[in-house]
C-alpha positions as CSV (number, residue, x, y, z in Angstrom):
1,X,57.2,3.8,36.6
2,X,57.5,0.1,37.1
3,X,55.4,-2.6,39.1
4,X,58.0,-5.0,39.5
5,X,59.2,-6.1,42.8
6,X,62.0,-3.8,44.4
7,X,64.6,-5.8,47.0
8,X,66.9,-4.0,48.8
9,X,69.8,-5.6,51.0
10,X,71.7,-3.6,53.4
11,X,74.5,-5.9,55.4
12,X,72.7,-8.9,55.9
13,X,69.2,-7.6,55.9
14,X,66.8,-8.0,53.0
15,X,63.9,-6.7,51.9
16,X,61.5,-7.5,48.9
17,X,59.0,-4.8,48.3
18,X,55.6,-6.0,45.4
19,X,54.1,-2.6,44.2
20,X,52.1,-5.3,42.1
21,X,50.9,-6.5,45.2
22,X,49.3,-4.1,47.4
23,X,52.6,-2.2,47.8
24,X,52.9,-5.3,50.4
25,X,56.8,-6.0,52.1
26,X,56.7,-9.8,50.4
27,X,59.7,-10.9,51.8
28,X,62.0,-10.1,55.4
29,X,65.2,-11.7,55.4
30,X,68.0,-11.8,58.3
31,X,71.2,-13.8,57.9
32,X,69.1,-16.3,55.6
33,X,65.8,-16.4,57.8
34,X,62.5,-15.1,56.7
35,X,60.6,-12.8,59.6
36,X,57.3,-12.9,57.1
37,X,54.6,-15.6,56.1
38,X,54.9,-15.9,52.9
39,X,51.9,-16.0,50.2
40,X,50.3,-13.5,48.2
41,X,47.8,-12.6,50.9
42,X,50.5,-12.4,53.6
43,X,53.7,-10.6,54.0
44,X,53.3,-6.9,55.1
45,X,50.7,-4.9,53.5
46,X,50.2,-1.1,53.9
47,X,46.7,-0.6,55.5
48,X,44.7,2.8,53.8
49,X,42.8,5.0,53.5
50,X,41.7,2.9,56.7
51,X,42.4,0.3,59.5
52,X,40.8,-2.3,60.4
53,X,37.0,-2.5,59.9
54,X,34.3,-0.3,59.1
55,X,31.1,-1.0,60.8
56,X,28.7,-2.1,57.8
57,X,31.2,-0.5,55.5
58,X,29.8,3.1,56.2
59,X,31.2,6.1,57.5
60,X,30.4,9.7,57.7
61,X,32.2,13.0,56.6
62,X,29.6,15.8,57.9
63,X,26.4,15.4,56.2
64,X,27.8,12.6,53.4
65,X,27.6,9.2,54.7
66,X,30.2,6.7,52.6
67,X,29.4,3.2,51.2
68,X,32.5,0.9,50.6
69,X,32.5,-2.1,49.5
70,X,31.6,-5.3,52.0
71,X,35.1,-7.1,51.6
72,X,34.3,-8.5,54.8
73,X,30.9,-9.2,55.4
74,X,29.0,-7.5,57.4
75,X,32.2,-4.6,57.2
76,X,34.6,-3.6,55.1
77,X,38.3,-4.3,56.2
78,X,41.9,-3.4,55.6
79,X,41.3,-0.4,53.1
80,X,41.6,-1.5,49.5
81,X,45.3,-0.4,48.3
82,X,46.3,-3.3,49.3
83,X,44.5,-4.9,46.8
84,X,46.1,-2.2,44.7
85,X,48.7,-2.2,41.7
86,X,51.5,0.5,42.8
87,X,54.4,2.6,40.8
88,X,57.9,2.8,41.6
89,X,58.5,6.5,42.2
90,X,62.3,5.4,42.9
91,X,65.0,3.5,44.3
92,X,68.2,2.9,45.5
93,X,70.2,0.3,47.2
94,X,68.9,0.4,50.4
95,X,65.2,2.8,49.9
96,X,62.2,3.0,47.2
97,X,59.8,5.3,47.2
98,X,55.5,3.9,45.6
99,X,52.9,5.9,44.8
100,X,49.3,4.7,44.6
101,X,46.7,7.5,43.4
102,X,43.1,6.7,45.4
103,X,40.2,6.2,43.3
104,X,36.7,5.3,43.0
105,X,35.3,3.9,45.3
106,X,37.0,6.1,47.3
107,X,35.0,9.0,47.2
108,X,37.8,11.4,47.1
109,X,41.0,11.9,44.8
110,X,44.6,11.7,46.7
111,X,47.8,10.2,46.7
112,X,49.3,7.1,49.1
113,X,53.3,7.3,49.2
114,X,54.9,4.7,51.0
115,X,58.6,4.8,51.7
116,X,60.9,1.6,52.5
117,X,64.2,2.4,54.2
118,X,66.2,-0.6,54.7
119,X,69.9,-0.7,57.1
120,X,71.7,-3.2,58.5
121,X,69.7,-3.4,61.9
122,X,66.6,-2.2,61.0
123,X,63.3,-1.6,58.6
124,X,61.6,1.9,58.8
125,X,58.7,2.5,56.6
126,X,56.5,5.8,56.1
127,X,53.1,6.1,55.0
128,X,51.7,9.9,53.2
129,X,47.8,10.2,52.2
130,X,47.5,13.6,50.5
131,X,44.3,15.0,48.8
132,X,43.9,16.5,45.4
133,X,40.9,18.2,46.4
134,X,38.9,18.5,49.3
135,X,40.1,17.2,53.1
136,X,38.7,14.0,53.7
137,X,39.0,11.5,56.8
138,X,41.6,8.5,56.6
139,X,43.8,6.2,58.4
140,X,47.2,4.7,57.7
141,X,48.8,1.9,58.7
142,X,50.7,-1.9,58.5
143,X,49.5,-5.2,59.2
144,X,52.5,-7.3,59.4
145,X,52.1,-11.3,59.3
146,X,55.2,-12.9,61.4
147,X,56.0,-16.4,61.4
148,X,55.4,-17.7,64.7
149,X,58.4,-20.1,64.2
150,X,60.9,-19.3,62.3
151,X,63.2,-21.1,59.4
152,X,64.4,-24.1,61.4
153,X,62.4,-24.8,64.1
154,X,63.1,-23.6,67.7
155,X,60.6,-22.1,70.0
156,X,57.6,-19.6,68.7
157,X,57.6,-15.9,69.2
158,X,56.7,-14.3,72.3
159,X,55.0,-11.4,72.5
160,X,55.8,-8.6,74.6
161,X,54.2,-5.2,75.5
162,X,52.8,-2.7,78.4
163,X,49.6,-1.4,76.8
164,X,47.7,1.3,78.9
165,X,44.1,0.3,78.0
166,X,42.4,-2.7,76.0
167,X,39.5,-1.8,73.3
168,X,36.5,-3.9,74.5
169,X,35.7,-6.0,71.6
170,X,31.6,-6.1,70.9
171,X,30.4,-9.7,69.3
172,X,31.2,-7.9,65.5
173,X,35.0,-7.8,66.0
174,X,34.7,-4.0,66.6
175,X,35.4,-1.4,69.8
176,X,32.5,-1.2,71.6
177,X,33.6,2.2,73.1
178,X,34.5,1.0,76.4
179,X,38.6,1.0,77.4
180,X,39.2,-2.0,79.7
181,X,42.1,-3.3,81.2
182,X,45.0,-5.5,78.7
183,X,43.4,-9.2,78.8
184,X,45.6,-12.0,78.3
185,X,45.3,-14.1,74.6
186,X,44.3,-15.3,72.3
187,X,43.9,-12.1,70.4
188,X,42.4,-10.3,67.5
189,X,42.5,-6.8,69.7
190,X,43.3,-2.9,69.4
191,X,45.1,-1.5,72.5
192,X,46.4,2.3,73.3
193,X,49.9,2.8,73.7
194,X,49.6,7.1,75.0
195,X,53.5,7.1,74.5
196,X,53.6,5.3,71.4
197,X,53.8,1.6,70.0
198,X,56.6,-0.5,71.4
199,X,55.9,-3.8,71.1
200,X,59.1,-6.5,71.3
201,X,58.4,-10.3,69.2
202,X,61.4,-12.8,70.7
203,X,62.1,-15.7,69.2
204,X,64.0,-17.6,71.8
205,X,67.7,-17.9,70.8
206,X,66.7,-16.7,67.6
207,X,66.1,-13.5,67.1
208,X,64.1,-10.1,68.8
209,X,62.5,-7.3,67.1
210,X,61.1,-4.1,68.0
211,X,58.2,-2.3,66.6
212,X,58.0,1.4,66.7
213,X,55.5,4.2,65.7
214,X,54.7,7.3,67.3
215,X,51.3,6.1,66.9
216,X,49.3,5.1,70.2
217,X,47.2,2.3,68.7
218,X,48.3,-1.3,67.9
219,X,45.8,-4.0,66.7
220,X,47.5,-8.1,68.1
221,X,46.1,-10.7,66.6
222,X,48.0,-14.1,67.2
223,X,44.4,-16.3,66.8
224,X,46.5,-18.5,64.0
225,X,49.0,-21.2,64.3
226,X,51.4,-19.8,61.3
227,X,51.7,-16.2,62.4
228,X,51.1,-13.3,64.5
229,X,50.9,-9.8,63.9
230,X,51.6,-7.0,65.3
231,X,49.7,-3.5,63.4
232,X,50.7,-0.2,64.6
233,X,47.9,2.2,63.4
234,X,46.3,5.9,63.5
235,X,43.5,5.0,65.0
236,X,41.6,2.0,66.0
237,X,38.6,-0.3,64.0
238,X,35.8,1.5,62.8
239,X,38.0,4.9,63.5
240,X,37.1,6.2,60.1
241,X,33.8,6.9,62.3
242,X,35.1,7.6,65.8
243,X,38.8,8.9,66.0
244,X,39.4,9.5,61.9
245,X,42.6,11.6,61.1
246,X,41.8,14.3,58.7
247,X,43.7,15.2,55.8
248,X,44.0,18.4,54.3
249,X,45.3,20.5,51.6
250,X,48.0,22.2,53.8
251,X,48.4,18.9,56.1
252,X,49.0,15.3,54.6
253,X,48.1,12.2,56.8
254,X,52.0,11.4,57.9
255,X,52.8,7.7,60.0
256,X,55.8,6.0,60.6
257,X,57.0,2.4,61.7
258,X,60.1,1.2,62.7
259,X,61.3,-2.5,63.2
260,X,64.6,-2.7,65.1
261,X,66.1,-6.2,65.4
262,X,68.6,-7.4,67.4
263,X,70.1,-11.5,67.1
264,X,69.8,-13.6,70.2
């Protein structure tokens, strides 16, 4: 299994994939012009085995009470496969399948599969947490970084969606517990979607694209001048603690996202 980044092309779409690199989508291309910051921090990464933060880095799993590391002090953010090196299960012109197998300090053995399916209109990718062991609680998910003006100038993206509720956001960054109506930005916010994630970024004249997921939570943050993201999710920050998904030997942690674009 290699490490070595994977690009697929399909029409005039193309996509690089870095299993090196957190498994993270390093490069978005239509007709020429790239949808994604670029930098080794940036791109798309997968988010797992959780989303967002994790209040003081703790959470609980019945009696056992968790300790990951601070990445982002006073929490821990992001999961940490992202920091991770992945393998190259397969691939073909237009889809690869990675593989990352959690470890320490992870406190329980699994597997992360992400899929990248790539056609001429659109970018679907799939996130699996199984366990080799035990169930365990976990969230999956992407957090994208758009350019917030693309290749060649022209107007920045526009942001457009119909969220039925607003985390309120406590002085930490995290949901305080309380639903609240959608505010207006800047940003750095988790909102439900019941029906699922459908969230349109319009580059005027340019280009518009559609984000997807079954999913009914989606973190906006659009707080820097570069780029804004849009991170559907399976469950909002600090959910490892209040709304964790639960994987299981007979039941795999499943998501989905799909980007739909359409030229202006």
């Amino acid at each position: 299994m290699s490490t070595e980044d994977v690009t697929l092309t399909a029409g005039d779409a193309e996509v690089t994939v870095q299993p090196g690199n957190g498994c993270r989508i390093g490069s978005l291309r239509i007709d020429g012009v790239e949808l994604l910051r670029q930098g080794e921090r940036y791109g798309s990464f997968p988010m797992v085995p959780w989303c967002g933060r994790i209040r003081d880095g703790q959470f609980r799993d019945g009696a056992s009470v968790h300790q990951m590391p601070l990445n982002s002090p006073p929490h821990a953010i992001h999961g940490f496969a992202r920091d991770a090196r992945w393998r190259t299960a397969r691939t073909s012109k237009a889809e690869a399948v990675f593989t990352y197998d959690l470890t320490a300090p992870w406190p329980y053995p699994g597997r992360v599969t992400q899929i990248v399916e790539l056609t001429e209109e659109a970018l679907t990718l799939r996130l699996g947490i199984e366990t080799y062991g035990d169930s365990f609680p976990a969230q999956a998910g992407w957090h994208p970084w758009f350019n917030r003006v693309l290749d060649g100038g022209g107007e920045p993206v526009r942001i457009d969606f119909d969220p039925a509720w607003q985390e309120e956001r406590g002085d930490d960054h995290l949901p305080t517990g309380r639903r609240v109506d959608p505010r207006s930005g800047p940003r750095d916010d988790c909102f439900g979607m019941p029906e699922g994630v459908d969230v349109t970024l319009t580059w005027p004249g340019r280009l518009a694209v559609n984000v997807r997921s079954r999913e009914q939570w989606v973190v906006v943050y659009d707080e820097q001048d570069a780029a804004v993201c849009v991170e559907p999710q399976t469950g909002p920050p600090n959910g490892l603690n209040t709304a964790p998904r639960l994987v299981t030997p007979i039941e795999p942690l499943e998501t989905a996202t799909t980007w739909t674009w359409t030229r202006l």
